[in-house]
C-alpha positions as CSV (number, residue, x, y, z in Angstrom):
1,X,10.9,-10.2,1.0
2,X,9.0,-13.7,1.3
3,X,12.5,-15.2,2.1
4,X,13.4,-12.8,4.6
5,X,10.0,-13.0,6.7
6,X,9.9,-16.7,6.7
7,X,13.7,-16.8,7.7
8,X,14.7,-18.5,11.0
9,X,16.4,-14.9,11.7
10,X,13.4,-13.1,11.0
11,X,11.7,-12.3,15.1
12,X,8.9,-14.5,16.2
13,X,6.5,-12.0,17.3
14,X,6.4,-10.4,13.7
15,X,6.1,-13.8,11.5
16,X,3.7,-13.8,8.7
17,X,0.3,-15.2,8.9
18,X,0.2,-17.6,5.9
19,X,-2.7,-19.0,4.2
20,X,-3.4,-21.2,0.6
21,X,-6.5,-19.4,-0.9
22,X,-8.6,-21.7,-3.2
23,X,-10.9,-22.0,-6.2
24,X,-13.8,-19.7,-5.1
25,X,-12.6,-18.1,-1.6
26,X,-12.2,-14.1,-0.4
27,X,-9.5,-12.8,0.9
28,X,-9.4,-9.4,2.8
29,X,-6.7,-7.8,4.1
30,X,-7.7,-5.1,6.4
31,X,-6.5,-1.3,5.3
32,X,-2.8,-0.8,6.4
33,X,-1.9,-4.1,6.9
34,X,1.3,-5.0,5.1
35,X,1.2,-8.6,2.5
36,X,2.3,-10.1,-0.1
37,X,1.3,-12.7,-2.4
38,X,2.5,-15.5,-4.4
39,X,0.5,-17.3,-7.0
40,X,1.5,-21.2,-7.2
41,X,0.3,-21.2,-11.1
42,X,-1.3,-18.8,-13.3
43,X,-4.1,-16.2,-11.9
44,X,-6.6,-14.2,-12.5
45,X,-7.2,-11.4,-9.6
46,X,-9.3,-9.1,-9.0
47,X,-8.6,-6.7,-6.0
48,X,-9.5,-3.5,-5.1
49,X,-7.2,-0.9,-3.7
50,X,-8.1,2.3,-3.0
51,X,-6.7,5.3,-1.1
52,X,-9.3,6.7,1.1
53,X,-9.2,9.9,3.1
54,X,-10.6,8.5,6.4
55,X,-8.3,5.3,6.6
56,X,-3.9,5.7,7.5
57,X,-4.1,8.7,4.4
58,X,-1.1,10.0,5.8
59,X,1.3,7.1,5.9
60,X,-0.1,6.0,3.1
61,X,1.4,9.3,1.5
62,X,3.9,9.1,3.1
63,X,4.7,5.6,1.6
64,X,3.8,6.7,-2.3
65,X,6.3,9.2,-1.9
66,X,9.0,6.9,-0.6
67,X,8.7,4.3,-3.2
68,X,7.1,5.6,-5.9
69,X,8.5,9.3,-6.0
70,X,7.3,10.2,-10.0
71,X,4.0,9.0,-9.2
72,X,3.6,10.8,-6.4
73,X,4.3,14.2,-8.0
74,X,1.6,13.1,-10.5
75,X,-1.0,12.6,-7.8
76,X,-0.4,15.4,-5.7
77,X,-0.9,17.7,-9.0
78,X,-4.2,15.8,-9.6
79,X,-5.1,16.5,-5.8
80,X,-4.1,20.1,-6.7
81,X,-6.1,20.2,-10.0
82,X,-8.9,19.0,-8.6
83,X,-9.5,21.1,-5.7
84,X,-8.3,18.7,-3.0
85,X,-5.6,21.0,-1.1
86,X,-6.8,19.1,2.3
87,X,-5.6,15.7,1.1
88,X,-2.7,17.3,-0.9
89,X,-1.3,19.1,2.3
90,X,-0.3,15.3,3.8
91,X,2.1,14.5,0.6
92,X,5.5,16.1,1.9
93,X,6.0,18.1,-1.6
94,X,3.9,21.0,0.2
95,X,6.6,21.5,3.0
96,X,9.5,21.9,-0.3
97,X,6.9,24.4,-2.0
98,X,6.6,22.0,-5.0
């Protein structure tokens, strides 16, 4: 992925913003936004992800489901278990009648 983006073929208007985090410094990638990144030696990080119902919930569903399909049969019956139909109705297994 890092090769394609930086490639010469890859369009202007959608190259990466690049930056060399150091000892000590934040990073924070607002909600939604695409990224990737590659440690130059060994590292320790600690990030927090989280899926939250007032952020892109529905793309974000839409994504699990995509590219990680067994998980997201997992988490829509934990949605379903625990009494969250309203965040379970924006995974597409509801539409199938899964």
């Amino acid at each position: 992925y890092y090769e394609k983006v930086t490639s010469t073929s890859w369009p202007a208007e959608y190259k990466p913003i690049e930056i060399l985090q150091c000892h000590g410094e934040t990073v924070f990638v607002p909600a939604g936004w695409p990224h990737l990144v590659l440690n130059l030696e060994l590292t320790v990080a600690v990030t927090h992800n989280y899926a939250s119902e007032f952020g892109p919930f529905k793309r974000m569903c839409e994504d699990v489901v995509e590219e990680e399909p067994e998980f997201a049969v997992r988490w829509y019956a934990g949605l379903k278990k625990n009494g969250r139909d309203d965040l379970a109705s924006c995974l597409p297994y509801t539409k199938k009648g899964c």
